[in-house]
Wavefront OBJ file of the C-alpha trace (Angstrom):
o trace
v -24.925 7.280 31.967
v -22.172 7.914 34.344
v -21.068 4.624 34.983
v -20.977 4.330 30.982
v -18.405 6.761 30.794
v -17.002 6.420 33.553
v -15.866 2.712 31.771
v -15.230 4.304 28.261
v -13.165 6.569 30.533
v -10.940 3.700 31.782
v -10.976 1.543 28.681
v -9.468 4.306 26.890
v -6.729 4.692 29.575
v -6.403 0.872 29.366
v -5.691 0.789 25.391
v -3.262 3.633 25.805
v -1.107 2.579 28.321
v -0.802 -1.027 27.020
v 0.467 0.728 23.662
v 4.026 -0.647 23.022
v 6.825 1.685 21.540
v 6.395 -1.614 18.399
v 3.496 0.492 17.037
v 4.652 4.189 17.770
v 4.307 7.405 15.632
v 2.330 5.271 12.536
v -0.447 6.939 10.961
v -2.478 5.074 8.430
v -5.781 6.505 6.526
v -7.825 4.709 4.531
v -10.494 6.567 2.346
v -13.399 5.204 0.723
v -16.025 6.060 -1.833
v -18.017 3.587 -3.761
v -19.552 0.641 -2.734
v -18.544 -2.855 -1.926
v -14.941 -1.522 -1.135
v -12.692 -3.729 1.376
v -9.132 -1.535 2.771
v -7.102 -3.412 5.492
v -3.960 -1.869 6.546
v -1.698 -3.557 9.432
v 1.574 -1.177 10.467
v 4.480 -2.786 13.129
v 7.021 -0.560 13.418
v 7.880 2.958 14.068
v 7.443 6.292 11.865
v 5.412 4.332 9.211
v 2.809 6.532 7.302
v 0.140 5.401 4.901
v -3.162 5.795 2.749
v -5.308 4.059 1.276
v -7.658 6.280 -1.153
v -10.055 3.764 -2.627
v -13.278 5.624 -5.425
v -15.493 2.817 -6.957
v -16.802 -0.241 -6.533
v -15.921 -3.584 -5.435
v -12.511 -2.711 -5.078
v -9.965 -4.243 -2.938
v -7.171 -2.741 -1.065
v -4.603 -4.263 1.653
v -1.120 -2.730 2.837
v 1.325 -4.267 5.346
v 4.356 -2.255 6.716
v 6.816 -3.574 9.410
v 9.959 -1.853 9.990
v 10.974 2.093 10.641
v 9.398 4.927 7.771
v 8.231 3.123 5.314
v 5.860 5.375 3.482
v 3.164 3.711 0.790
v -0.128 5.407 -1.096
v -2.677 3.412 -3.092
v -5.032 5.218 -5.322
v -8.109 3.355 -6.755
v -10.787 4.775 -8.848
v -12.336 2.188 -11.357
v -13.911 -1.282 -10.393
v -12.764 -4.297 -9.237
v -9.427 -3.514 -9.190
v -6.911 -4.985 -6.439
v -3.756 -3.654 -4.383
v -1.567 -4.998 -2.198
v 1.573 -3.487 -1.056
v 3.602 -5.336 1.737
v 6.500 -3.237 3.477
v 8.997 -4.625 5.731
v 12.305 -2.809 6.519
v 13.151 0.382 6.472
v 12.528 3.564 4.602
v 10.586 1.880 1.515
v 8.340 3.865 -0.202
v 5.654 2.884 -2.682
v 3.099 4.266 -4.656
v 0.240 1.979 -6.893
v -2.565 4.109 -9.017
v -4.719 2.300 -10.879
v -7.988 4.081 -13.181
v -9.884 1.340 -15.002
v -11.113 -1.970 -14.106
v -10.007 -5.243 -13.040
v -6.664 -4.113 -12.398
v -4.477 -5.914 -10.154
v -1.165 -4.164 -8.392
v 1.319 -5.887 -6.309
v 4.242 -4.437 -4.436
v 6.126 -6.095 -1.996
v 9.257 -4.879 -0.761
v 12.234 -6.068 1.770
v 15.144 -4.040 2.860
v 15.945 -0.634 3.050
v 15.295 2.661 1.222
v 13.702 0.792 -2.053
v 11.143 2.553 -4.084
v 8.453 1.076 -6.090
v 5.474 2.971 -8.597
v 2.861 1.266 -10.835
v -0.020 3.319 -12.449
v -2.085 1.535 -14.882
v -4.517 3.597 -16.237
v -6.466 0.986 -18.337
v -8.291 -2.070 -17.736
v -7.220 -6.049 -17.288
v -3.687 -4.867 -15.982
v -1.540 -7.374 -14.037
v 1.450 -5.903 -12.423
v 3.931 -6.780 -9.469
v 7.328 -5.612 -7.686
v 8.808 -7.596 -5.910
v 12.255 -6.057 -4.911
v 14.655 -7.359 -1.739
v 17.822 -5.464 -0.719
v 18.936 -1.769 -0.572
v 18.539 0.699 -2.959
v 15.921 -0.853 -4.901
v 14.334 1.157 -8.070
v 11.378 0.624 -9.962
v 8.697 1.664 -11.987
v 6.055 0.500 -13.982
v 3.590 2.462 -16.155
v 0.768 0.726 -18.120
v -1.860 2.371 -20.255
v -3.814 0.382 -22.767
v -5.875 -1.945 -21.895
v -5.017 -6.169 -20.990
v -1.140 -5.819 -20.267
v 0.918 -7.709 -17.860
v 4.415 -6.257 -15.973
v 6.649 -8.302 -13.518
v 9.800 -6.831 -11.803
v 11.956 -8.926 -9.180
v 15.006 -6.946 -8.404
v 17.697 -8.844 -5.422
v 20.619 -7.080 -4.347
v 21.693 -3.447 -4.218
v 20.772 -0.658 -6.369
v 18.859 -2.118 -8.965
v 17.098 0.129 -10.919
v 13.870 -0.626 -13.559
v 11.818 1.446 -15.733
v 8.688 -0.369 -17.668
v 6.336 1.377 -19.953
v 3.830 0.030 -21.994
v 1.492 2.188 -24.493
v -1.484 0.997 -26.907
v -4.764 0.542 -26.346
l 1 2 3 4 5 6 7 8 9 10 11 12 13 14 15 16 17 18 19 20 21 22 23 24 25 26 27 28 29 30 31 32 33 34 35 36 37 38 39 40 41 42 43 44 45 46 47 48 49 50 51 52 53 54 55 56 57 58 59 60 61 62 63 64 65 66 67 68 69 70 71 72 73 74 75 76 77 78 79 80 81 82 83 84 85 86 87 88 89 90 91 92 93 94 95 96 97 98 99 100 101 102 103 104 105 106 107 108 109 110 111 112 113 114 115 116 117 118 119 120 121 122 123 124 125 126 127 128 129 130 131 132 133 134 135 136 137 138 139 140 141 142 143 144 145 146 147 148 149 150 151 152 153 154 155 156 157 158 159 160 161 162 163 164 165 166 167
């Protein structure tokens, strides 16, 4: 028993000192209730905060940030619905939703201090932002059932507001 702890003991000093300042001050949750889930979150970077917050079944969830405070929160509570939100700069922020099923949210964002959204409270929802510069804006709300959104914003201070009703 000793010598087992006494080499958890020095594996855990090993880990920590070979941290490198690339992965500093990141914090990244991922919550799961349901069954068949799958979360993967990767963070580079410094400052970079995250959660994933997944309630079903056989939903998917994946988040990459690389940079300095990026900031992201997916929210899953149906079935088979999908997220993915790749981060790589600084200061994005991004937030997905999703209720019903077979949803599918993508957000993917490069440069600095650009924002994203998506809900989708329905089912059969396809939507993705894709944004690249500074200043980036958008949003994207569907609630019905079977509709499809696609933002691609390049440049500096774009801004975009979708909304789709109907059921």
């Amino acid at each position: 028993m000793k010598k087992f702890l006494l080499a958890s003991a020095a594996l855990t000093a090993l880990i920590a000192a070979s941290a490198t300042g690339a992965s500093a001050g990141n914090s990244a949750a991922v919550y799961q209730k349901g069954w068949n889930n799958t979360g993967v979150y990767t963070q580079n970077g410094y400052g970079n905060r995250g959660t994933l917050d997944t309630k079903g079944n056989a939903n998917y969830s994946k988040a990459v940030q690389s940079g300095q405070w990026n900031y992201l929160y997916q929210q899953q509570l149906g079935n088979r619905n999908s997220a993915l939100t790749d981060q790589y700069g600084k200061g994005n922020y991004a937030v997905t939703g999703q209720e019903g099923r077979n949803n599918d949210a993508v957000t993917i964002q490069t440069g600095r201090n650009n924002t994203s959204g998506i809900a989708q409270i329905g089912n059969n929802h396809t939507a993705t932002t894709d944004q690249l510069g500074t200043n980036n804006t958008a949003a994207t709300i569907q609630v019905g059932n079977g509709q499809t959104a696609k933002t691609v914003q390049t440049g500096h201070g774009n801004t975009t507001v979708v909304i789709q009703g109907g059921y």
